[in-house]
C-alpha positions in Angstrom: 0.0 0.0 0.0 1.1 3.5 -1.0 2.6 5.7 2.0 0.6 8.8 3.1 1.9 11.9 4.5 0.6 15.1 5.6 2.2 18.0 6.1 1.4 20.7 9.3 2.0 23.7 7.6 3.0 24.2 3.8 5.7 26.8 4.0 8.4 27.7 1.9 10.3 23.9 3.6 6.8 22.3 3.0 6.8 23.0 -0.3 10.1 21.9 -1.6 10.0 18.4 0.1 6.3 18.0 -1.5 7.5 19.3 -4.6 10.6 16.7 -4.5 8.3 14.0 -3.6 6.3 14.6 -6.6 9.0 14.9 -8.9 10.7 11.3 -7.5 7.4 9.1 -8.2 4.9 10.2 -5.2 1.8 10.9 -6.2 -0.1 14.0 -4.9 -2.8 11.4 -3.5 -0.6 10.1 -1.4 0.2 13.5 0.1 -1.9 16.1 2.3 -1.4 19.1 4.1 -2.8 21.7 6.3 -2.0 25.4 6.9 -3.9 28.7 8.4 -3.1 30.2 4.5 -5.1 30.0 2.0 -2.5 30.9 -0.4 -0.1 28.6 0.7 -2.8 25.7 0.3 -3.7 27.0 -3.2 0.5 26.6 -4.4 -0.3 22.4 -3.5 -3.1 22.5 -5.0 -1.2 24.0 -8.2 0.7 20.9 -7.8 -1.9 18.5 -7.7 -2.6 18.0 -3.7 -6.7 17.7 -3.3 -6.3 16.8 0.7 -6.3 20.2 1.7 -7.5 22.3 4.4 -6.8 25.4 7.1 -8.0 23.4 9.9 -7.0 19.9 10.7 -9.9 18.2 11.6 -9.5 14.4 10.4 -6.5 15.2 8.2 -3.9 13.6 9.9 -5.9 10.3 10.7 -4.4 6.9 9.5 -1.3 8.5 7.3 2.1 7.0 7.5 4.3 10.0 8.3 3.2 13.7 9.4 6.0 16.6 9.3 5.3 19.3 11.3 6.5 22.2 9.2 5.3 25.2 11.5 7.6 27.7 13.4 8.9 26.7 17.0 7.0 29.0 18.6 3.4 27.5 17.6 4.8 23.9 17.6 3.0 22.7 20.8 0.0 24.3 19.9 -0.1 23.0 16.6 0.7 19.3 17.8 -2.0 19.1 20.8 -4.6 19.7 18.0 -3.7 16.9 16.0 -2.8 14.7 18.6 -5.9 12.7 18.7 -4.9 12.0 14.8 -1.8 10.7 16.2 -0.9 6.5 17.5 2.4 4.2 17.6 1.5 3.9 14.0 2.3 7.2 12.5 5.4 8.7 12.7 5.9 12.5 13.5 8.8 14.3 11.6 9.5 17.9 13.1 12.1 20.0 11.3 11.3 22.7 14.1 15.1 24.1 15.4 15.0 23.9 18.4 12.7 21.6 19.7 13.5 18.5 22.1 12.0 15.4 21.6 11.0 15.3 25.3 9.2 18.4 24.6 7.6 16.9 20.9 6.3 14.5 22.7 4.2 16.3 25.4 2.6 17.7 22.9 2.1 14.9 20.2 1.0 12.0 22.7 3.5 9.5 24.7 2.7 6.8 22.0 4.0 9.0 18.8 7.4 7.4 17.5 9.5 10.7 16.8 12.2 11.9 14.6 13.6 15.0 14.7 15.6 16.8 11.5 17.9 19.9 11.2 17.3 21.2 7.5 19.1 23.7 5.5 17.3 27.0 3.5 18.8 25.3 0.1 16.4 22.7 0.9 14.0 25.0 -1.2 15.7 24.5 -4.7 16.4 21.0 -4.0 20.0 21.3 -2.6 19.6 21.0 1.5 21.5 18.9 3.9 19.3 17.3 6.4 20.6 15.4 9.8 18.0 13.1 11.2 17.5 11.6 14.6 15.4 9.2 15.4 14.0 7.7 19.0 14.4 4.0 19.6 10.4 3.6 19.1 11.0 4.7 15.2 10.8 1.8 13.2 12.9 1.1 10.0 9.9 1.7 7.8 9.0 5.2 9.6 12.9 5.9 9.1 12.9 5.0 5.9 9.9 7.3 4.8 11.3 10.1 6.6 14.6 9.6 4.8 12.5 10.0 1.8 10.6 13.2 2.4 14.0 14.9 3.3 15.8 13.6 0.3 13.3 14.5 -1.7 14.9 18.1 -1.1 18.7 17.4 -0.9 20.9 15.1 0.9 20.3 12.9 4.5 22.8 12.1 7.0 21.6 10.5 10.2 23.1 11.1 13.9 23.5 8.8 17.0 22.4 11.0 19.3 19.8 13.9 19.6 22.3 16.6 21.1 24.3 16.1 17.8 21.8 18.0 16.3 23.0 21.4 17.7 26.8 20.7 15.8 24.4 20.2 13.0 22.5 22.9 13.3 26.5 24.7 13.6 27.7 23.4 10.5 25.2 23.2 8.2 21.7 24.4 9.7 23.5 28.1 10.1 26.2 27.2 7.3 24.4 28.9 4.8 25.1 32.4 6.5 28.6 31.7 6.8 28.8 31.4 3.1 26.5 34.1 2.2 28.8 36.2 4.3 32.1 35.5 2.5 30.2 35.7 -0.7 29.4 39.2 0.3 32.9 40.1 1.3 34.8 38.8 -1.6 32.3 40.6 -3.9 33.0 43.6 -2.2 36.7 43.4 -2.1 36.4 42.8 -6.2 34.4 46.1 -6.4 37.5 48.1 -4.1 39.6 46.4 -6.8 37.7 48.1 -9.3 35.4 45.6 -10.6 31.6 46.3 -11.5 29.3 45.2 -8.7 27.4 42.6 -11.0 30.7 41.1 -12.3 32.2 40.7 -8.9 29.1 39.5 -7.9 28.9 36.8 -10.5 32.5 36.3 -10.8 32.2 34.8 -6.8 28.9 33.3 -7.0 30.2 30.9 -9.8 33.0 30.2 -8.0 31.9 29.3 -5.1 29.3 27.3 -6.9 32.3 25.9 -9.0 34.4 24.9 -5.5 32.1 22.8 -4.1 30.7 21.0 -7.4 35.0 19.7 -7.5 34.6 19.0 -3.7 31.4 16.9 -4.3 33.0 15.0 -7.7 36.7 14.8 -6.6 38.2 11.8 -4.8 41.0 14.7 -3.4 39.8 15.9 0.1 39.2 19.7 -0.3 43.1 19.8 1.5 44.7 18.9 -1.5 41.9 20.4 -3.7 43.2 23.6 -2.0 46.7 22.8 -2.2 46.1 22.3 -6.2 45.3 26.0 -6.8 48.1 27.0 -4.7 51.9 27.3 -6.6 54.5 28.2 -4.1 55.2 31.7 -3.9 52.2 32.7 -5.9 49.0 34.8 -5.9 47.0 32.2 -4.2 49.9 31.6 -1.1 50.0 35.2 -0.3 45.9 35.7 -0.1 46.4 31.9 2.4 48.8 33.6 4.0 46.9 37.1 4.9 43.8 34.5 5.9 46.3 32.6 8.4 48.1 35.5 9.9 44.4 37.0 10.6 43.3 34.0 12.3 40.9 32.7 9.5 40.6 29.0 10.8 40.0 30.2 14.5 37.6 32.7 13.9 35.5 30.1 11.7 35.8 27.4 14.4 35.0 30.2 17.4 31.9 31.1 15.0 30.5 27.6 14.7 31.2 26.6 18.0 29.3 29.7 19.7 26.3 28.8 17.0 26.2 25.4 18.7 26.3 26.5 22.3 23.3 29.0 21.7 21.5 26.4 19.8 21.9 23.5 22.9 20.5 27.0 24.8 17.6 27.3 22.5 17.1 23.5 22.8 16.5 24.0 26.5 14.6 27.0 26.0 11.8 25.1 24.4 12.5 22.1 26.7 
């Protein structure tokens, strides 16, 4: 028998795993979703959804999987008024930051297997990086559908333990910033240099695009990768060279590292 899922809330994150669902094989009966917007229902319905509603009165009944897609803040809410919907049988996946499982579960019912998932914003065009963890009442089925659902929008690594999730959240979860950020400032330094804006600005965004389409494909760690561009004595060793003298791999480290701590904070926030 077909898998069903439903989705609480059909954001932007929603979207994108429905979207990749539908474009690997599933079809839109086997998917539902509801959300307070009428908008956001009417963009599934564009893509072929019927099961659709702003309240979620006998939505969530019987399906395999539901991901709660709404915002931390409105996450117990949202999951004490489906959890009569809820038994041992269906599995709830929350890609809420921040959220315990102890917490999930107070809210979803003490019988609700759980998973919990740290996705990435380039989860929208089909490029995120998911972490999963999963509680030991999670079957291999209900891990293996949620495995679907978040590669449907990228790539899935899964993580031994749920505290993990914060170095996720450090790494990849916030990574996106990190990049965006030395996109910004190399752009800028090519427009000091005299550059136009949009060159500079396309000139960085290629190659940063180009970087980690080698990383991905070569069998060379990104070490040696980095050592290939760089000829002794060359252009490439001095710009290393002004990175190491100002610190460049401590001040990275120091940045992910403090983006962990406040996230095990946040964790315990919601706790």
């Amino acid at each position: 028998m077909s898998p069903q899922i439903a989705f609480l809330g059909a954001g932007n994150m929603a979207s994108a795993m429905i979207n990749g669902l539908i474009a690997e094989g599933f079809s839109p009966k086997q998917l539902r979703a509801s959300d307070p917007s009428a908008d956001a229902l009417e963009n599934l319905r564009g893509l072929g959804l019927s099961q659709l509603s702003t309240v979620s009165d006998d939505l969530f009944a019987g399906v395999d999987l539901v991901v709660a897609a709404v915002k931390p803040q409105v996450m117990p809410t949202a999951l004490a008024s489906i959890s009569s919907q809820l038994s041992a049988e269906t599995a709830l996946l929350s890609i809420a930051a921040g959220i315990p499982i102890e917490s999930l579960q107070r809210s979803a019912g003490c019988d609700v297997p759980i998973i919990r998932c740290m996705p990435n914003t380039p989860a929208m065009i089909g490029l995120g990086a998911s972490a999963l963890f999963a509680q030991d009442a999670v079957n291999q089925e209900q891990r293996a559908l949620a495995e679907r659902v978040t590669n449907a929008a990228g790539m899935t690594v899964w993580v031994e333990r749920e505290e993990l999730l914060d170095a996720v959240t450090a790494v990849s979860g916030s990574g996106p910033a990190y990049f965006f950020a030395l996109i910004e400032a190399i752009a800028k330094a090519g427009t000091e240099l005299g550059l136009d804006e949009d060159v500079a600005t396309a000139l960085t965004l290629q190659t940063a695009m180009g970087a980690a389409a080698l990383a991905l494909r070569s069998e060379e760690g990104v070490a040696k990768l980095r050592e290939n561009v760089t000829s002794p004595g060359g252009t490439t060793e001095q710009a290393l060279r002004s990175l190491k003298a100002s610190q460049f791999d401590e001040v990275i480290s120091d940045a992910v590292k403090q983006c962990a701590q406040r996230a095990s904070a946040l964790g315990k926030e919601f706790g």
